[in-house]
C-alpha positions in Angstrom: 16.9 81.7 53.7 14.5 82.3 50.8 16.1 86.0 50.8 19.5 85.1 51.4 19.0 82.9 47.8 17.5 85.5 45.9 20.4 87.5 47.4 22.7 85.2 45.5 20.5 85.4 41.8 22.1 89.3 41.7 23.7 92.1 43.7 21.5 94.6 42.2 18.9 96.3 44.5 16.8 97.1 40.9 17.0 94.0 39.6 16.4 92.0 42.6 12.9 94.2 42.9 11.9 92.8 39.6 12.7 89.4 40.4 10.1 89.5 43.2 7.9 90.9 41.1 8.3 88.8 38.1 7.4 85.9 41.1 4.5 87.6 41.5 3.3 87.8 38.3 4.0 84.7 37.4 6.5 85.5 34.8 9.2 83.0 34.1 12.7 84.0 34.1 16.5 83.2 33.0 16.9 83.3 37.1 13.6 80.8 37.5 14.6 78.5 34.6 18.7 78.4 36.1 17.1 77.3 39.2 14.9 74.5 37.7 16.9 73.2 34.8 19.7 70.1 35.4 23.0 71.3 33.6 24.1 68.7 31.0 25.8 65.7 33.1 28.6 65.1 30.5 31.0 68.1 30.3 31.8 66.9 34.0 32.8 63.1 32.6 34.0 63.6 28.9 32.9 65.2 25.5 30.1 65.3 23.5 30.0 66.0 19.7 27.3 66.6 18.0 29.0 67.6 14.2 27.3 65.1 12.4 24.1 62.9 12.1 25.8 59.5 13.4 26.0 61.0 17.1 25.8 62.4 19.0 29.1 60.3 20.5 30.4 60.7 24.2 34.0 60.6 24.9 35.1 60.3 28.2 38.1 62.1 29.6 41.4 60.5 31.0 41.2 62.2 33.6 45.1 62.5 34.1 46.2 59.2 34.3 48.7 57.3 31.6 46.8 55.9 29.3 47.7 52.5 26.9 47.3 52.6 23.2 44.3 50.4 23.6 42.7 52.6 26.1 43.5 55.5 24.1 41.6 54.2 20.7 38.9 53.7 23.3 38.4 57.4 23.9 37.1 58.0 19.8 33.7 59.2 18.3 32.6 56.9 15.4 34.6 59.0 13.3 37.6 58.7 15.1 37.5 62.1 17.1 39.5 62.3 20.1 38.4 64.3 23.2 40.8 67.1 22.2 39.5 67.0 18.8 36.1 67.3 20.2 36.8 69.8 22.1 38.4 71.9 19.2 35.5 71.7 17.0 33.0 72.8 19.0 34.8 75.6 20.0 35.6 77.0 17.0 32.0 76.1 16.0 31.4 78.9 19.0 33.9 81.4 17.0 32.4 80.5 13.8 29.4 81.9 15.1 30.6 84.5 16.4 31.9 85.9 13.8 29.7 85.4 11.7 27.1 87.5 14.1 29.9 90.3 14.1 30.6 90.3 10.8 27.2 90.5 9.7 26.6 93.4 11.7 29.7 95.1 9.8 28.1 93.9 6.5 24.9 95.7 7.1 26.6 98.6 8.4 28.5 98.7 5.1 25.3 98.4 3.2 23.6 101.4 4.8 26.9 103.3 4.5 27.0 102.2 0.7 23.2 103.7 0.3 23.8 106.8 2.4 26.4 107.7 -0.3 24.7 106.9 -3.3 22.0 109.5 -1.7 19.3 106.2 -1.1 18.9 106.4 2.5 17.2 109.2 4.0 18.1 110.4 7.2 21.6 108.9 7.2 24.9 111.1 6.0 28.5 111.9 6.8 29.4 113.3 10.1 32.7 112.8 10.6 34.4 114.2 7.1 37.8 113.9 9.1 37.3 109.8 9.9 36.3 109.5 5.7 39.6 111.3 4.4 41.6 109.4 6.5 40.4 106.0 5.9 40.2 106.6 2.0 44.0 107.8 2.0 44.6 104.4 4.0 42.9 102.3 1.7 44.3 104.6 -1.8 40.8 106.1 -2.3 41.8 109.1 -4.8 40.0 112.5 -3.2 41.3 115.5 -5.3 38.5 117.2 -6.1 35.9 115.1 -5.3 32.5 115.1 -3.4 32.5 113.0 0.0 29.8 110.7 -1.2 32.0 109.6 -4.0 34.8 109.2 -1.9 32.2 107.1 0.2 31.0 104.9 -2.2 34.5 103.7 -3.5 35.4 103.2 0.4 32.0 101.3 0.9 32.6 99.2 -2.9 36.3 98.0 -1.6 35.0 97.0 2.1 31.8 95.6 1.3 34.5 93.4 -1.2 36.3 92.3 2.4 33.6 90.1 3.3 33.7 87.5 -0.4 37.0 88.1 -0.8 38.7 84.5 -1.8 42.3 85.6 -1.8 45.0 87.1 -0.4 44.2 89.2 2.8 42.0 91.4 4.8 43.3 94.7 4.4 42.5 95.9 8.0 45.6 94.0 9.1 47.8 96.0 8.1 47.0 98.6 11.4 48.1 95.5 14.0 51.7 96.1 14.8 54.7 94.8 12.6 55.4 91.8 15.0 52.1 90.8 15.2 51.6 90.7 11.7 54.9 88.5 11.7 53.4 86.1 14.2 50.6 85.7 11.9 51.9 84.9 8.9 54.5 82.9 10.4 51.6 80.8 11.6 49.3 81.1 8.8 46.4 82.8 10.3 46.4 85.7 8.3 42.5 85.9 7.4 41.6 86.0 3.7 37.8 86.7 3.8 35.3 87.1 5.9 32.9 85.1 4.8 36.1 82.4 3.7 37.1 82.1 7.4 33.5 81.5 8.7 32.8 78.8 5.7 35.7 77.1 6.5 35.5 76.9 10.2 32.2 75.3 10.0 33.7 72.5 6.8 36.6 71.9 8.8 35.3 70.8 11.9 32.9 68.7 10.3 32.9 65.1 10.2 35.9 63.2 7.6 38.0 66.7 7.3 40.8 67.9 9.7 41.0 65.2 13.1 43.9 67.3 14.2 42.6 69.9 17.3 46.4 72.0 16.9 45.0 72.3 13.1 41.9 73.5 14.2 42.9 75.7 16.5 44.4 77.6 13.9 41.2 78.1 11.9 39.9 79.2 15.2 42.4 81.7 15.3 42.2 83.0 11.6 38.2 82.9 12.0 38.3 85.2 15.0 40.6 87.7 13.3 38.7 87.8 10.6 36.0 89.0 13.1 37.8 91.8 14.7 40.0 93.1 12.1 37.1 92.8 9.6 33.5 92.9 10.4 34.0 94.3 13.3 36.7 97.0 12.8 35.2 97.8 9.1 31.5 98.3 11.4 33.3 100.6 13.8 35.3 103.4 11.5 31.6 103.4 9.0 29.7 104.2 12.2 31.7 106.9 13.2 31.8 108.2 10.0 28.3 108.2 9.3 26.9 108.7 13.0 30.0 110.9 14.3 32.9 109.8 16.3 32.1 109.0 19.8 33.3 111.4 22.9 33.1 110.8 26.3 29.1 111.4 27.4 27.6 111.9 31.0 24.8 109.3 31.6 22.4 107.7 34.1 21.9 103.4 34.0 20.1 100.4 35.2 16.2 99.6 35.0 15.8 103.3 37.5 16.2 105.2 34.3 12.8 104.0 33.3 9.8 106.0 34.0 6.3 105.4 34.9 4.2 108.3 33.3 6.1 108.1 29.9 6.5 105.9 27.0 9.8 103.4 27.7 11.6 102.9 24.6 14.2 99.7 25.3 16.7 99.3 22.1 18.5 95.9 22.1 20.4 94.2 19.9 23.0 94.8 17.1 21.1 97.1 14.6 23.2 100.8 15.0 21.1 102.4 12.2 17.8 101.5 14.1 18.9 103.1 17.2 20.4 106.2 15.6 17.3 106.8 13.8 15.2 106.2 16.7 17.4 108.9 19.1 16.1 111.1 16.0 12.3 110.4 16.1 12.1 110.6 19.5 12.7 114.1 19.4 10.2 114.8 16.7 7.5 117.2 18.4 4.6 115.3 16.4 5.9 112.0 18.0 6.2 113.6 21.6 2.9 115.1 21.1 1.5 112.0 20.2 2.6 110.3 23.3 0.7 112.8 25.5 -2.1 113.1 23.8 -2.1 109.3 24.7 -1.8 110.4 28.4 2.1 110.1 28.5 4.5 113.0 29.9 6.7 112.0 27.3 9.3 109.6 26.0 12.0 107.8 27.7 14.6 106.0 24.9 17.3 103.8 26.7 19.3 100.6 25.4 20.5 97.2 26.7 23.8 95.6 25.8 25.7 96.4 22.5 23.1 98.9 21.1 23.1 100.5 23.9 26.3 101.7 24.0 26.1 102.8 20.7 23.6 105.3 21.6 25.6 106.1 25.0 28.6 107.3 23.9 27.0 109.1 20.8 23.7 110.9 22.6 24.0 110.0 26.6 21.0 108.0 25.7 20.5 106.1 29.5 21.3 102.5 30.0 18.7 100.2 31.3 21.0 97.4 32.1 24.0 96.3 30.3 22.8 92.8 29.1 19.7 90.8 28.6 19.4 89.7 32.6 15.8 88.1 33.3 15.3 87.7 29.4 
């Protein structure tokens, strides 16, 4: 019985083998701490907001049955928050934050790609001179006769200016599809900002501001594009450009990949420049000599989650598992 539950806590043979292990060493796990903590009792009766310092209120749900106007002023937060509204703000409160963790990653990206082309960052430069001449004739960066790290810095000035920008739109829109775009606008979702989308996700779903969850939902909607047709698609095209365009790469994943008489490297996270500079000094013969004058046979670099792939499809770095399982 015992086996058949640990069975159930994963369907892989590796990971399994560190769960008994991590019993035996007494170290507590996300499988250990799902087993011994009570989910929250009121997502199965109602809603519960949080938004403001006078809850946090519970609002039950109907539960599918007709309700009077009476009953129906019953189901309210002290703020006057129906279920539905509840329900809305919290979840773009879960895109807000999304985005805002994509989006930073784009920004940061843009920063080192910004100091790579002012000549400020050592060890970083232009790979993919292809991927930089086509995205400065999309965005009307003049090349003539130009050097590619001017080029780069006007690209990196106009996108770094995507993420304050108060007005108008994000200019990564423009590569959806005609209707798409139509469908947008038509519904007023067309992000402005980055950082604009994000701010006013979080204002609006605050206490005394929009009560309407169809409202909301549309904030939800512009904040999320804001995401992957800004920070996240403005991350993408800089990495390539700077790191070299992915191709398709023969690897080797899960925890087997890690080895006992070498240094384990594990990159995790959302921090691409990290990575790529760390593929780089692992190769370094003064660092691998280092390692086995410690006693090592050498070094073993592999990635979990997001990172990970980054140094997959660039370098056939391994994967040690594809998220944060047993964190």
């Amino acid at each position: 019985m015992a086996d058949e539950k640990k069975f159930k806590k994963s369907i892989d043979e590796a990971t399994l083998e560190l769960i008994d292990k991590s019993v035996k060493d007494q170290v507590s796990t996300i499988f250990d701490r799902a087993d011994s903590m009570k989910p929250c009792p009121i997502g199965a009766e109602g809603s519960c907001c949080s938004n403001c310092a006078m809850g946090p209120c519970r609002v039950p749900l109907a539960k599918g049955k007709v309700e009077t106007t009476e009953e129906k002023k019953k189901r309210r937060g002290l703020c006057g928050a129906t279920a539905e509204t509840i329900a809305a703000r919290n979840f773009i409160r879960k895109i807000a934050a999304g985005s805002a963790a994509h989006s930073d990653h784009g920004r940061r990206v843009t920063q080192h790609f910004l100091e790579a082309a002012r000549g400020h960052a050592h060890g970083f430069e232009i790979k993919d001179e292809q991927k930089l001449l086509q995205l400065a004739l999309e965005l009307g960066v003049k090349i003539g006769d130009r050097s590619n790290n001017e080029i780069a810095v006007e690209i990196g000035e106009i996108l770094l200016n995507e993420f304050g920008k108060q007005e108008g739109e994000l200019l990564f829109l423009k590569r959806a599809p005609l209707k798409r775009q139509e469908i947008w606008h038509k519904l007023g979702v067309a992000p402005r900002g980055i950082d604009r989308e994000v701010v006013e996700a979080m204002h609006r779903t605050h206490m005394g501001v929009d009560q309407d969850y169809q409202n909301l939902l549309l904030q939800g909607a512009r904040a999320a594009l804001a995401d992957g047709w800004g920070g996240s698609m403005i991350a993408t095209d800089l990495q390539d450009i700077m790191f070299g365009t992915p191709t398709p790469a023969l690897s080797t994943i899960n925890l087997g990949v890690l080895k006992e008489d070498e240094v384990n490297i594990i990159i995790h996270g959302h921090e691409p420049a990290l990575s790529e500079m760390l593929t780089v000094a692992v190769q370094d013969p003064e660092v691998k000599a280092y390692a086995k004058a410690a006693g090592a046979a050498g070094i073993t670099l592999a990635g979990i989650c997001c990172t990970a792939n980054e140094i997959l499809m660039r370098h056939g770095i391994p994967v040690a598992c594809s998220g944060s399982d047993g964190g």
